[in-house]
C-alpha positions as CSV (number, residue, x, y, z in Angstrom):
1,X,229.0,-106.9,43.0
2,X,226.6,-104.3,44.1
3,X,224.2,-105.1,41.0
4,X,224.3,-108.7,41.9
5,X,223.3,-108.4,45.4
6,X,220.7,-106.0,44.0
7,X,219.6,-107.8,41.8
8,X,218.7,-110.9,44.3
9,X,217.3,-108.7,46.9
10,X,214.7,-107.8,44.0
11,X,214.1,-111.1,42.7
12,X,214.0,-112.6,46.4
13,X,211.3,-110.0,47.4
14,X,209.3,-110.8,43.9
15,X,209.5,-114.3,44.9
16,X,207.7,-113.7,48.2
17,X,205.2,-111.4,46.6
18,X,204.0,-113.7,44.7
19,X,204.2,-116.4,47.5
20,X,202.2,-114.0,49.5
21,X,199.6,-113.7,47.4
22,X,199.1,-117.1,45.6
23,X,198.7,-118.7,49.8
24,X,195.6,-116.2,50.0
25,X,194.3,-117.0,47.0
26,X,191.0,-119.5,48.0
27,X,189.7,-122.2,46.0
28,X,185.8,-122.8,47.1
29,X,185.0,-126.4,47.7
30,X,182.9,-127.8,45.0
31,X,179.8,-129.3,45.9
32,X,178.9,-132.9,44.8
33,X,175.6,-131.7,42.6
34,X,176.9,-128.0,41.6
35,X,176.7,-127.4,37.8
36,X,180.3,-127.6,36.5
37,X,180.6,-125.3,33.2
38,X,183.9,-125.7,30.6
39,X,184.9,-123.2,28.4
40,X,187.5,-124.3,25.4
41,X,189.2,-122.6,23.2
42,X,190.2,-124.4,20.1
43,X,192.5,-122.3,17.9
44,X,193.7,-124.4,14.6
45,X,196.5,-123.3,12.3
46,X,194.9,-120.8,9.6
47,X,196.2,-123.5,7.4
48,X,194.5,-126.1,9.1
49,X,190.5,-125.7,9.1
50,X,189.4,-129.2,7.8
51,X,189.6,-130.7,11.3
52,X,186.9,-128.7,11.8
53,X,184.4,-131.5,10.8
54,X,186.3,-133.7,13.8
55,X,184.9,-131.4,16.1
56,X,181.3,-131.1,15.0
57,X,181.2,-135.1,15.0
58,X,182.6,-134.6,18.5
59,X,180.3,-132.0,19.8
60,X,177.5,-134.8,18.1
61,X,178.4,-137.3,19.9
62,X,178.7,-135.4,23.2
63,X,175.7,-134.5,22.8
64,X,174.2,-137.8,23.9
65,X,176.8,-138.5,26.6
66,X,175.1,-138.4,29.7
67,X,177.2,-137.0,31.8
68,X,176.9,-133.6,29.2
69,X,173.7,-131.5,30.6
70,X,174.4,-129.3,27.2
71,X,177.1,-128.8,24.6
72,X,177.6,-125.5,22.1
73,X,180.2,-125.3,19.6
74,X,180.9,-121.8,18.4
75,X,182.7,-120.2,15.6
76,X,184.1,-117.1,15.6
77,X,182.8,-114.0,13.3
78,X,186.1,-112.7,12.2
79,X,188.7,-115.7,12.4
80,X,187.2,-118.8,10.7
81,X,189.6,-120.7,12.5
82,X,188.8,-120.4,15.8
83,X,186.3,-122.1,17.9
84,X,184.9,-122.0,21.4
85,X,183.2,-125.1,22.9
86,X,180.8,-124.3,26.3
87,X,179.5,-127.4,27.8
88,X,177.7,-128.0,31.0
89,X,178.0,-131.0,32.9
90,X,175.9,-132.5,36.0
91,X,179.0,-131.8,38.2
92,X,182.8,-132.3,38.7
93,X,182.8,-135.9,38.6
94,X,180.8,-136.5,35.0
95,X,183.0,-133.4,33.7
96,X,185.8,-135.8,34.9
97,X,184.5,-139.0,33.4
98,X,183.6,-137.3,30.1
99,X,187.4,-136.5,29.8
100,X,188.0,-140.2,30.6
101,X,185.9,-141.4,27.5
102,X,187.8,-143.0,24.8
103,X,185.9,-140.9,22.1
104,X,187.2,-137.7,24.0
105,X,190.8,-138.8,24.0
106,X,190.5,-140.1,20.7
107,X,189.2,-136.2,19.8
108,X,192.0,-134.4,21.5
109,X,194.4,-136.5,20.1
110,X,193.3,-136.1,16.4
111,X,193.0,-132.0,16.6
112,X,196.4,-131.7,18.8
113,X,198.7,-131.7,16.4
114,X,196.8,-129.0,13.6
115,X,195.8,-126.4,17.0
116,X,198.0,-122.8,16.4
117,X,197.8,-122.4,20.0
118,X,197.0,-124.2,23.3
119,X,194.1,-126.5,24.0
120,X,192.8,-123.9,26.8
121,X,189.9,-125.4,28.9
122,X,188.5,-123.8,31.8
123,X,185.9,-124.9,34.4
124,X,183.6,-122.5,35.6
125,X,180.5,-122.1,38.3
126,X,177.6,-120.3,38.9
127,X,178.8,-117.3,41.0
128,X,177.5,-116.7,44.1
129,X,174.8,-113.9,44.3
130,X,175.1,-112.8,47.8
């Protein structure tokens, strides 16, 4: 019964740890014109490199979205099947409606089912200098 007890004491004082922490972690307000960057990671099956070419026709085509400031589509040295996309977009709200376009949707719902791991997309910022 000891154990038990022990062993809720720990998990109820992880479980404030982390509540701790996560309440003083600060999100910065994003301003209406600041430069929104994404980072993706596309990691196919090994067996599964043809979609590939669905990709590059969808980095073509954002290309001339204009809500896309500049799109890159990168391909790792070592692991032919891995691929990173970095794209900057005018702000939060065309990054937003860019993921709202049918052609996007249409994209990540083609590649879904051959990926090895998770669709990972990150937005980023410019960090501040001072």
């Amino acid at each position: 019964m000891r154990k038990t007890h022990l062993r809720s004491t720990i998990l109820a004082t992880a479980l404030i740890v982390i509540a701790a922490l996560t309440a003083h972690a600060q999100q910065l307000p994003i301003l209406p014109d600041e430069h929104i960057v994404a980072i993706v990671q596309v990691d196919f099956r090994p067996s599964n490199v043809g979609p590939a070419d669905v990709m590059k026709a969808y980095v073509a085509q954002a290309a001339h979205d204009p809500n896309i400031l500049h799109i890159e589509l990168l391909q790792s040295v070592t692991l032919n099947n891995h691929y990173t996309i970095v794209c900057l977009y005018k702000n939060l709200a065309a990054y937003q409606a860019h993921a709202a376009e049918d052609y996007v949707v249409k994209y990540r719902r083609t590649i879904d089912p051959t990926l090895g791991a998770s669709y990972d997309e990150r937005l980023y910022r410019e960090a501040p200098t001072k």
